[in-house]
N, C-alpha and C positions, 0 to 999 in steps of 0.2 A: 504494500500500500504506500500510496505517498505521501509526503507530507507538506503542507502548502507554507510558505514564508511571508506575512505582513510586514513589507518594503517601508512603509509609509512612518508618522509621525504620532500616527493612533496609538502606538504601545498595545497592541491585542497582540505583539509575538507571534508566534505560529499557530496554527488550527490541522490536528490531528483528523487528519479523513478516514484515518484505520477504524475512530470512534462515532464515525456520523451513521447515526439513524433518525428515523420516523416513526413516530407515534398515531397510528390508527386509532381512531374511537369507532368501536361497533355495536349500534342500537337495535333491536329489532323488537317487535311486536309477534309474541307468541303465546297462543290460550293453550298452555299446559295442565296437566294432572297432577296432585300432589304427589312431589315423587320423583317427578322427572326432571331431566335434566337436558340441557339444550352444552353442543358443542359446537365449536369451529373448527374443521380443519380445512387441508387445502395444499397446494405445493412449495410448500416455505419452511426451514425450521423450524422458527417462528410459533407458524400453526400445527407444527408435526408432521408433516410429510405426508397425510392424506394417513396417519395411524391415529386410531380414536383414544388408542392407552397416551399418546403425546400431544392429542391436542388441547385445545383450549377453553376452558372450562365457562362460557356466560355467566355470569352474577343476576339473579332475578331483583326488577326493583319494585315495580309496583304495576297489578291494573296488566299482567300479560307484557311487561318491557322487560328485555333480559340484556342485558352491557356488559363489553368488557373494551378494554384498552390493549393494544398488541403493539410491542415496538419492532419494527425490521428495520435490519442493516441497510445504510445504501449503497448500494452498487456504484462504486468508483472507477473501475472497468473501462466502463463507455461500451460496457454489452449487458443485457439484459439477462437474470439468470433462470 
């Protein structure tokens, strides 16, 4: 990974890209059973690689809303993964 250098008279030093990610917020509306439970997965990490034992578990809040918040890495690359 590389690392970027702040040239300028800002003083912010360097900015580590090894450490940049994104923060997803995922809301959804779902009329559940006491009981159940709602997951995410999908082809990331992140979400567990499409395994239900590694993915990511919803938080219920109120009224059928289930949340949760996912950070993934960003792709420095310049290729999509």
């Amino acid at each position: 990974m590389a690392t970027s250098v702040v040239a300028d008279e800002t003083g912010l030093g360097s900015l580590s890209l090894e450490e940049a990610a994104v923060s997803v917020h995922f809301s959804l509306q779902f009329d559940s059973s006491s009981g159940q439970r709602v997951i995410l997965s999908g082809p990331a990490e992140a979400l567990g690689n499409y395994d239900p034992a590694k993915s990511v578990a919803l938080e219920y809040q109120h009224s059928g809303r289930w949340c949760s918040t996912v950070t993934f890495p960003v792709c420095t690359s310049g290729r999509g993964r």
